[in-house]
C-alpha positions as CSV (number, residue, x, y, z in Angstrom):
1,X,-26.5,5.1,7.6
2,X,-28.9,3.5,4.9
3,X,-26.4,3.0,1.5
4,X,-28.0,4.1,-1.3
5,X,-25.2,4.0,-4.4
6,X,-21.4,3.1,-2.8
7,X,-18.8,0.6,-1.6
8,X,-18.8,-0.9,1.5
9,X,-15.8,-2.6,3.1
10,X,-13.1,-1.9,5.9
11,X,-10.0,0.1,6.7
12,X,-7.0,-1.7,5.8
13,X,-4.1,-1.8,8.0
14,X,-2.4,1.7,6.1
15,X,-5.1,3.0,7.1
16,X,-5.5,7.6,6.6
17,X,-8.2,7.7,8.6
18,X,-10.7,11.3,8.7
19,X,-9.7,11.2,12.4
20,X,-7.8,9.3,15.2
21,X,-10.5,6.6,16.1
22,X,-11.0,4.9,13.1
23,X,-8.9,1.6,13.6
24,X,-8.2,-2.1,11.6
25,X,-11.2,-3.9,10.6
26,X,-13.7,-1.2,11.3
27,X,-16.4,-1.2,8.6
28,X,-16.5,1.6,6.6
29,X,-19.5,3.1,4.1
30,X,-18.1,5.5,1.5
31,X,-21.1,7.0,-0.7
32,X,-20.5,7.3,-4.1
33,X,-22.3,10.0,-6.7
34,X,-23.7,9.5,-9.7
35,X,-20.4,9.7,-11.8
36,X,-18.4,7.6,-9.6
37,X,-20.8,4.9,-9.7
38,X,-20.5,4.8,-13.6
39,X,-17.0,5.3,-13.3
40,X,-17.0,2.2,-11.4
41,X,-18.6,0.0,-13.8
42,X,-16.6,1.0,-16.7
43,X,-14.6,-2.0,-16.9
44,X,-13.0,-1.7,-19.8
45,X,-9.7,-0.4,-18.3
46,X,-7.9,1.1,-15.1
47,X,-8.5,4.4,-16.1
48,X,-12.0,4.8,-15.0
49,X,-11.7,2.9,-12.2
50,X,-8.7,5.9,-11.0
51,X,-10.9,7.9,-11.9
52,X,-13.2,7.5,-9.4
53,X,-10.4,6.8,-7.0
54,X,-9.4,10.4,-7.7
55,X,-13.2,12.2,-7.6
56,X,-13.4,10.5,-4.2
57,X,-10.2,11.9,-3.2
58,X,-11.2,15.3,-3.9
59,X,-14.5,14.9,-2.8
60,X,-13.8,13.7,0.5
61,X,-10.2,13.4,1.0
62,X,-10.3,9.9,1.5
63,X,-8.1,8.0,-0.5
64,X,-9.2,4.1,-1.2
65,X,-6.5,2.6,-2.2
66,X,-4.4,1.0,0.3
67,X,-6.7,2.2,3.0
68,X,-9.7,0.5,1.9
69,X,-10.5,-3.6,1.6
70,X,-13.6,-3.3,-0.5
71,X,-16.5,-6.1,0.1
72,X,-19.4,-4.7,-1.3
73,X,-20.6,-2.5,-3.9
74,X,-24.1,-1.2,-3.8
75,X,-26.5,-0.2,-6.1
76,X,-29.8,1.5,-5.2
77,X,-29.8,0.5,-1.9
78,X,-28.8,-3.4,-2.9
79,X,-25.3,-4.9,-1.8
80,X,-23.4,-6.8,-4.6
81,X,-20.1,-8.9,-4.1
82,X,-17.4,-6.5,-5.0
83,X,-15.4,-9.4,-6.7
């Protein structure tokens, strides 16, 4: 897959995977839409940043944190250094 707007990273060791052959270390591309991606560059609290989290979550049922080790985010199509 060719990311256009998300965070790319691996699954971490706690991992809730979508299905039984997802294992440690394996990188992982989650797409992010237009409102998550603002959500997360609204730095100026936690909030926004659960926020996303949570639209994620209901989106795809894939919960980040604590089963995600985020590297990358990117923005139209270009990786940046998550932190």
């Amino acid at each position: 897959m060719i990311l256009r707007n998300g965070l790319v990273g691996s699954f971490h060791h706690d991992l809730y995977a979508f299905d039984e052959e997802h294992f440690e270390g394996e990188e992982l591309e989650l797409p992010l839409n237009a409102k998550e991606m603002q959500l997360a560059f609204l730095q100026q609290d936690n909030k926004s940043w659960q926020m996303m989290v949570d639209s994620v979550y209901h989106r795809t049922g894939f919960m980040i944190a604590g089963n995600m080790n985020i590297d990358w985010i990117v923005v139209n199509g270009v990786p940046h250094k998550f932190h």
